[in-house]
N, C-alpha and C positions, 0 to 999 in steps of 0.2 A: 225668138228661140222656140222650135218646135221640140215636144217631147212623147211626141208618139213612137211607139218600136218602127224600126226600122221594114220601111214597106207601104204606112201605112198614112203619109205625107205627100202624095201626089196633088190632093185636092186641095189642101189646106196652100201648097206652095203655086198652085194656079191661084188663085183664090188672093194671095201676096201680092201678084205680079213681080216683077221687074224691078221697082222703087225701093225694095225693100233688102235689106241686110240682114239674110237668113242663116241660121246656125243652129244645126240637130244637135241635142243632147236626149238618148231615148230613156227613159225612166223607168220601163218595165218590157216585160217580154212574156209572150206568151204562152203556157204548158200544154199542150190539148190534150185529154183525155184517149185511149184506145175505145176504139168500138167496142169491142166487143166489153168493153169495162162500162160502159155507157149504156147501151143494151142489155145487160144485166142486172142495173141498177133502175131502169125500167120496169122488166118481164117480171121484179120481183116487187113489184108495187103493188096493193093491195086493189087499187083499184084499174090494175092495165087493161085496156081496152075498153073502158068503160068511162075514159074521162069526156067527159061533154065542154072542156073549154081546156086550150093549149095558150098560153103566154112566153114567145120567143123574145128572152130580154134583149140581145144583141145581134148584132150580123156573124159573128165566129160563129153561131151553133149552127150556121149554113149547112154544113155537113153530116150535120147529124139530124137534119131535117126530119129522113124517113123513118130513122130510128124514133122518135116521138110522136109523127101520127101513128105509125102500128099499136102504137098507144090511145089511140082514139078511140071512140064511140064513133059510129056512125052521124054525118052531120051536123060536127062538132065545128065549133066558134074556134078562128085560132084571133090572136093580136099579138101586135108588134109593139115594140120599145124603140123608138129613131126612126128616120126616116132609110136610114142605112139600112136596119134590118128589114123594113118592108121591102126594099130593092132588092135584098137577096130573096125573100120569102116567093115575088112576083116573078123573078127568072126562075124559080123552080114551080112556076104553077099556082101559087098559094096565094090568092086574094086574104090579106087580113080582113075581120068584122070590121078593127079598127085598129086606130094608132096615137100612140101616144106622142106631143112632140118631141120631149125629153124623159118626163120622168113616170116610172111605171106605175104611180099610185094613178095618174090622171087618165088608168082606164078602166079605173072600180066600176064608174056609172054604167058603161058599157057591157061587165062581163054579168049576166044573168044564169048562167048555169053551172052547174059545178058534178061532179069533183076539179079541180082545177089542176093541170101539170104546171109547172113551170120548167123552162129549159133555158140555163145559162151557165155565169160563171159559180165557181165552187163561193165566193165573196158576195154574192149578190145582196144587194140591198134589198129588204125583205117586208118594206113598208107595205108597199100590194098586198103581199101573203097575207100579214096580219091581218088588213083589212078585211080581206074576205072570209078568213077564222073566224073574226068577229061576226061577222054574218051569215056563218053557219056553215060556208063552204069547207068542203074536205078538201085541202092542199095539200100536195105534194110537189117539191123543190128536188131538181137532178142537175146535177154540175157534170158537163162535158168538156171546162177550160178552167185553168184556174190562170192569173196574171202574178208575177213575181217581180220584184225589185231587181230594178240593177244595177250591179256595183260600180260606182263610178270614180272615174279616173279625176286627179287633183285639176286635170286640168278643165273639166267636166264641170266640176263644182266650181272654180274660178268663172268659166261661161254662165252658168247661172247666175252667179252673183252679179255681174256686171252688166245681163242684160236689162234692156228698158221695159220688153215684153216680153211675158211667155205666156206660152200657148200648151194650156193642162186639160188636157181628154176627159180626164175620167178620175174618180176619189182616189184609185190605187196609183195613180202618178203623183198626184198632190201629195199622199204618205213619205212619198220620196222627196220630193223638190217644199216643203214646206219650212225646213227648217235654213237651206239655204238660199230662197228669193228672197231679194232685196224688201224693205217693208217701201221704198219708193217705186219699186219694180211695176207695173201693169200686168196680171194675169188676168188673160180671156180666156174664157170655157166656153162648152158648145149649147150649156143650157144649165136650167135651173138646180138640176142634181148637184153636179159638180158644182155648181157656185153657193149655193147653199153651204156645200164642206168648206170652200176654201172661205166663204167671208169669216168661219170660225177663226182662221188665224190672220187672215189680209185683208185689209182695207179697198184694196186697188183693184176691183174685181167690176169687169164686165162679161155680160153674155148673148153667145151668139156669133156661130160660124159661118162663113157664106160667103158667096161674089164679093160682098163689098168692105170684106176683111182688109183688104190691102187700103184702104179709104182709112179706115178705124184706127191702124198702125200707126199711118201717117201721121193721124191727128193727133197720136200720146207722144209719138219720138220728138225729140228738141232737132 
């Protein structure tokens, strides 16, 4: 069962192959933010132009790329969250310092300068920020996406229940499909974040997306 919005299952269903008895149920969908609503909420930062390290949580803030270096300092560290977002950050130019492979606290060691921006969703998990609060940095958090629930249809929820796997992105999907996955169900996540949320309520929790997904499927279906 994949539960990613519609679009954004191309790789997950290579990644399946063939072997496998696949069936979208999407769980959330995506708001984007206006420019010029983004931009604003930038220009009006105490510290714009002045920040010395950028942190892009996701691949959505692709497009609002420029609008957050104009926010830059000169010679400013940017870093990524996924390996997704460094592949958007690298087609527009932008070598990260670094990257995290899943979860954005594991690039505290890494970021040394501050004031710090961050650019993502309106939801963002905020463990990173704290951390560098703690450590004296001046953070600042701008939302250019926010991800919303989606209503789903009885016959939606009867597919979840009945699947043997599903496949949960991100904590704001999990919000959704928590209370109707099966407690014998398998959910696989793509990393540590998300499984962290879900083992709160599931036992049946592995992680890790990739080529050898359709291998891993095989092995939980009867």
């Amino acid at each position: 069962m994949l539960t990613r919005e519609v679009g954004h299952n191309d790789a997950l269903r290579t990644w399946l192959g063939g072997g496998v008895n696949v069936r979208d149920v999407p769980l959330t969908e995506t708001h984007f933010l206006e420019h010029e609503s983004v931009a604003h909420a930038l220009a009006s930062l105490e510290n714009y132009g002045r920040f010395e390290s950028l942190v892009i949580t996701s691949a959505r803030t692709g497009e609002y790329l420029d609008l957050a270096r104009a926010a830059l300092a000169n010679d400013a560290d940017v870093f990524s969250v996924g390996p997704a977002t460094t592949q958007v950050l690298v087609r527009q130019g932008v070598t990260p310092r670094a990257q995290s492979p899943s979860r954005a606290l594991d690039l505290a060691p890494h970021i040394s300068k501050g004031p710090v921006l961050f650019l993502g969703a309106s939801q963002a998990r905020e463990e990173l920020a704290d951390e560098l609060t703690t450590r004296g940095f001046d953070v600042a958090l701008v939302a250019c996406y926010q991800t919303v629930p989606v209503l789903l249809s009885d016959d939606d929820v009867a597919l979840l229940d009945d699947a043997d796997v599903v496949l949960i992105g991100a904590p704001s999907a999990w919000a959704v499909a928590r209370k109707l996955v099966a407690a014998s169900t398998w959910v696989i996540v793509p990393g540590v974040t998300t499984g962290d949320v879900v083992r709160r309520d599931h036992e049946r929790v592995l992680e890790g997306w990739g080529p050898a997904l359709g291998d891993v499927v095989n092995s939980l279906t009867p």
